[in-house]
N, C-alpha and C positions, 0 to 999 in steps of 0.2 A: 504494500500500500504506500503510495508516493503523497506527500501533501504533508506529511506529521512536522515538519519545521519550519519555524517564521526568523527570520534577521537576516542581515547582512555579517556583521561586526559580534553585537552581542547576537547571539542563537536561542530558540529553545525549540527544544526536540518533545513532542509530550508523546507519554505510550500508557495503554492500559484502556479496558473494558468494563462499562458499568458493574458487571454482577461477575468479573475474573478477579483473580484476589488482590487485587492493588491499581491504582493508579500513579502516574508520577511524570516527572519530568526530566531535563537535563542539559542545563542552564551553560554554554562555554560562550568565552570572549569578556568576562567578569573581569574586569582590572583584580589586582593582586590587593591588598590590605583594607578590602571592605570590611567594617564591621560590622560581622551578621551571625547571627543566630537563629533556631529554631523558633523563638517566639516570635521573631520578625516576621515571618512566613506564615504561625498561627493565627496573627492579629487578621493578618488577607482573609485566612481558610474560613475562618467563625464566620464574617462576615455573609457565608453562601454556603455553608452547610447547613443541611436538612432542620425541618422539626422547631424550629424555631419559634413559628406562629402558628396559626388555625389557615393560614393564609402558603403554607407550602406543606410542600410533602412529608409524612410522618416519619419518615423514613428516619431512624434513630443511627446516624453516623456519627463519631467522636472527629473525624476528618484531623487525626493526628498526624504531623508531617515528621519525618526522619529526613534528615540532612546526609545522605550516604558520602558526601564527597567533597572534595574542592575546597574547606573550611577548616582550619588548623590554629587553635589557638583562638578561639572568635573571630577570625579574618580571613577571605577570600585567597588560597592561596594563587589565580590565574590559573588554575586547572579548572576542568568541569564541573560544574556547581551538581550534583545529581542526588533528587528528593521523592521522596516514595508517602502517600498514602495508602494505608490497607483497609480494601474494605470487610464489614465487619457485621452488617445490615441487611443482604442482599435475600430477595425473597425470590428465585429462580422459578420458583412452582407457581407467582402468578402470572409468566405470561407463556403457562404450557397450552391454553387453549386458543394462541394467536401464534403459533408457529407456523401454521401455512396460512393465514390471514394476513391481508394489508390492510394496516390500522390506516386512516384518513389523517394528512396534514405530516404523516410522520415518511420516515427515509427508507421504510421495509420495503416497497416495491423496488424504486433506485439501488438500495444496495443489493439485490436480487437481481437485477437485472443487470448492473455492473458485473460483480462477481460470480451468479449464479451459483449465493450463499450469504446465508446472514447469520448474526446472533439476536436473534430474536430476545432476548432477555434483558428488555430495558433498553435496545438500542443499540447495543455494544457502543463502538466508536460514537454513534450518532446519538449516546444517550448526554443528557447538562451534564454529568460526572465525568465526563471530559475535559470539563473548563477547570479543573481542581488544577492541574499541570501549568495549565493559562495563571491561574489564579498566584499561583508559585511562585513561578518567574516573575509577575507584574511586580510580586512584593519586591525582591532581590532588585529589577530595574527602580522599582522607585525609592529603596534605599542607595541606589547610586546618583538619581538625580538631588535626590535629597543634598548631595553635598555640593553639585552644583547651582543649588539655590531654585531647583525648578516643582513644581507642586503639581502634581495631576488629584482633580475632585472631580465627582461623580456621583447623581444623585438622582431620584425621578422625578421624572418633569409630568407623565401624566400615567395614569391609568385609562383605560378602556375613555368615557368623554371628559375626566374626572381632570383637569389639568393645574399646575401651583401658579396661581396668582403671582405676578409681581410686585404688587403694592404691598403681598403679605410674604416673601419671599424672605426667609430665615435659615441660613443655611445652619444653624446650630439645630433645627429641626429635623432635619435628616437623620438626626442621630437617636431620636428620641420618640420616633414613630417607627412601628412595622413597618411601613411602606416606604420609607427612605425619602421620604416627600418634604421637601425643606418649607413647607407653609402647611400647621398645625387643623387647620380649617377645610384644606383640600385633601390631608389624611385620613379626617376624618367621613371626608363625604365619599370618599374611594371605598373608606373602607364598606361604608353600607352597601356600597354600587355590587361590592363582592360578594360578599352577604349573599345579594339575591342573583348575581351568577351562580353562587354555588347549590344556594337553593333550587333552581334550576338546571344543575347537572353541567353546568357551563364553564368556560372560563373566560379568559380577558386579556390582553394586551396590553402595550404602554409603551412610551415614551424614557430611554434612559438620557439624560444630559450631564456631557464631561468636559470640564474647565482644565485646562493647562496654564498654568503661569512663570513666569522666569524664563522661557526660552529665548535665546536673546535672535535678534535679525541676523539673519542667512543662513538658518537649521535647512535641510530640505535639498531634492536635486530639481532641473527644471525641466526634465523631461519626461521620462516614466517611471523616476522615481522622486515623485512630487511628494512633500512630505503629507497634502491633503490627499493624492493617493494610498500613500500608503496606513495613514491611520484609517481609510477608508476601507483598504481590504484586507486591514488586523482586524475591524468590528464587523465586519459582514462578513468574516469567518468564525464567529461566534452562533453556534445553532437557534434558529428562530428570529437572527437577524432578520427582515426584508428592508430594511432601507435605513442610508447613513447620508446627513447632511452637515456641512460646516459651515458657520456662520449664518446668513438672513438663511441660504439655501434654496428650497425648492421657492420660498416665498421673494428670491430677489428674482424669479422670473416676470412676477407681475409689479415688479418695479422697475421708475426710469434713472438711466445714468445717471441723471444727478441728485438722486436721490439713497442710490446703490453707492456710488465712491466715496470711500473714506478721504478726508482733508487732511493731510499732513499738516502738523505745525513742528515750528520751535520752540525753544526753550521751557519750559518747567509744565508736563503734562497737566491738568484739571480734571478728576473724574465728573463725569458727568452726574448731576444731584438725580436724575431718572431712570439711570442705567442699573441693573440688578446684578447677584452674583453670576450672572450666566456669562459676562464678559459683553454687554451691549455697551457701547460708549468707550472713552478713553480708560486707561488705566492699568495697561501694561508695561511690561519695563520698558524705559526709554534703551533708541538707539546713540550710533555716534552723533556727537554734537545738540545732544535731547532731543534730536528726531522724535515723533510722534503722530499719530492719528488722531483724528478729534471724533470718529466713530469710531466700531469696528463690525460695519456689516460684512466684512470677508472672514472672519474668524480668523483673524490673526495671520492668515496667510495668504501670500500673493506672488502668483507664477509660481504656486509650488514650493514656495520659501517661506519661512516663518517674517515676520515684518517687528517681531518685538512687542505685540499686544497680545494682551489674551488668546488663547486656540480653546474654541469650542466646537464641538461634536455632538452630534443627536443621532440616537440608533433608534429604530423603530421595530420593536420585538411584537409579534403577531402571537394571538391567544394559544393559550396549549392545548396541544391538538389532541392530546389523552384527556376526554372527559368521559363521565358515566350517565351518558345516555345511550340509545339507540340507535346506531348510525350504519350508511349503506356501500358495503365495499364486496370485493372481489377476493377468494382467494389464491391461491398459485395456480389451479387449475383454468382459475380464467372463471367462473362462477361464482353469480351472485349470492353474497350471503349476509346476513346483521351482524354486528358487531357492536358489544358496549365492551368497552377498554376497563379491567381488573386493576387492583392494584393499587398502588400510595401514590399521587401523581399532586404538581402543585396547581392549585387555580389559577394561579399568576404567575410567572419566571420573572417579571421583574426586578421585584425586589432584589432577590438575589444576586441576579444578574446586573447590577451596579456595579457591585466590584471586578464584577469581570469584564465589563469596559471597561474600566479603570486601570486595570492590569493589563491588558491590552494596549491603549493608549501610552499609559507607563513605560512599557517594553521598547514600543514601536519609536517614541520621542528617543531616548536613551540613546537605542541604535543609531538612529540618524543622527546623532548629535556627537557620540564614537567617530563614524562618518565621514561628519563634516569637517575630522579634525587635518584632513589631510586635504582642504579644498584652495589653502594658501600656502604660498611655501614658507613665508614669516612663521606660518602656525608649525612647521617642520622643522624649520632651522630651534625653535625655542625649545623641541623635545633632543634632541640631537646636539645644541652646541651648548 
């Protein structure tokens, strides 16, 4: 199977199957004397491990990580970072009655017809316990940007029609609601909105939004590996992704040029008193000579290059396609048959799935920023003389 690695510079390799005994990862390209540890990595994993609310899967995993490698003495030695979760939950016997079944929404037909073989058990590869590897490495990359001063946040912008107000926009709220919803008032009404998904056998949807800050101007390449590509196709390889926008986005199509272009100014940035935590308005790190924007409807980047403001990102994760109703599919033989999907499955992947753009994003910035260290020869001659 080709596809299991993302970087250039920093790598991660992830391997492992929902309901096989472990998942994990295997992090190289780490500079030598990070300081890291296993709780650095736990802080990621808690965040998107099971069981937490009434609002995701029961599924009771401890999502312990073991540091196998590459760390000697609390610090990165420049060898392979390599990290194992075991799983320890797995209820194999509920999806014995969908092994020649194609569940609706989910990857059992495609990986059948790719390999002509699946693991029907949760998914294998194509089950969320996948992103535990993702989740991994996001921590390790953003304990690296950490010392270069750069921040990646990550929070829900909407559920199913439920979305965070700006006037009431708190990002200290994210941390202190299930839903990760940085406005205490739209967690709330999400929350009921679920409620009656779930009471109808349903699930839901949502909007993730991820802020990056400190990266300074000229992260990014300018041709096919644009730094908005590539944070583009680290989240929309996240499962249940359908759609990744940066900055205004889909909505700067029904805007005019000069409403869309950000105005550079000089000297000493002013955030905007309107602009919220999502990175709308000024208020990123200035460039040389206090270069700045006075919006930032491109998300921070332009031709593919960081511009020194805010980068933000919006993933659009589509309902979970496991629900316990009755529903009309096919199985291998080609015949029609009903299907209600068994099993611990979450009403909403959201939530969860914040951190895993965030580790995503995390990774991808890192890399490029690795990268970009060789785009000047000033920047070479200061490692070298």
């Amino acid at each position: 199977m080709a596809g299991s690695a993302w970087g250039t510079i920093l790598t991660m390799t992830t391997w492992g199957e929902s309901h096989g005994k472990g998942l994990g990862v295997t992090v190289d390209g780490c500079p030598a004397g990070l300081l890291l540890c296993e709780e650095d990595i736990q802080k990621y994993l808690d965040r998107r491990k099971p069981g937490q609310s009434r609002f995701a899967t029961a599924r009771q995993e401890g999502d312990r990580v073991e540091i196998l490698s590459g760390v000697f003495e609390g610090r990165t030695t420049g060898t392979p970072v390599s990290m194992i979760v075991r799983n320890t939950d797995q209820r194999s016997h509920d999806y014995s009655a969908i092994m020649d079944v194609y569940r609706p929404g989910h990857a059992d037909y495609t990986f059948d017809e790719k390999y002509g073989f699946r693991d029907y058990r949760g998914g294998g590869r194509s089950s969320g316990r996948e992103t535990i590897g993702r989740v991994a490495a996001g921590a390790v990359a953003a304990k690296l940007l950490a010392e270069l001063g750069v921040t990646v946040t990550a929070y829900t912008r909407s559920i199913g029609p439920v979305a965070v107000s700006g006037e009431r926009f708190d990002p200290a709220q994210a941390s202190e609601n299930r839903l990760c919803m940085p406005d205490a008032e739209a967690a709330a009404e999400a929350e009921r909105y679920l409620d009656e998904m779930m009471a109808a056998n349903d699930s839901a949807g949502g909007v993730v939004e991820c802020v990056v800050r400190g990266v300074p101007a000229g992260v990014g390449e300018p041709v096919f590996e644009k730094l908005d590509a590539r944070l583009v196709h680290a989240v929309m390889s996240i499962g249940a992704v359908k759609g990744v926008e940066i900055g205004d986005g889909f909505a700067a199509a029904a805007s005019a040029g000069s409403q869309n272009n950000d105005s550079f100014r000089g000297g000493t940035p002013v955030k905007n008193a309107a602009c919220d935590e999502s990175g709308s308005g000024a208020g990123g790190r200035e460039a040389r000579s206090g270069i700045h924007k006075a919006t930032n409807h491109a998300g921070g980047i332009l031709g593919g290059i960081s511009d020194g403001d805010t980068i933000v990102l919006r993933a659009a994760f589509k309902p979970t396609p496991s629900i316990a109703r009755t529903q009309q599919t096919v199985n291998r033989e080609g015949e029609d048959v009903e299907i209600v999907v068994r099993g611990r499955h979450d009403p909403v992947i959201v939530p969860r799935a914040v951190v895993v753009v965030e580790a995503m994003c995390a990774f991808t910035v890192a890399d490029m920023m690795l990268l970009n260290m060789s785009s000047k020869l000033d920047n070479v001659k200061k490692i070298y003389r």
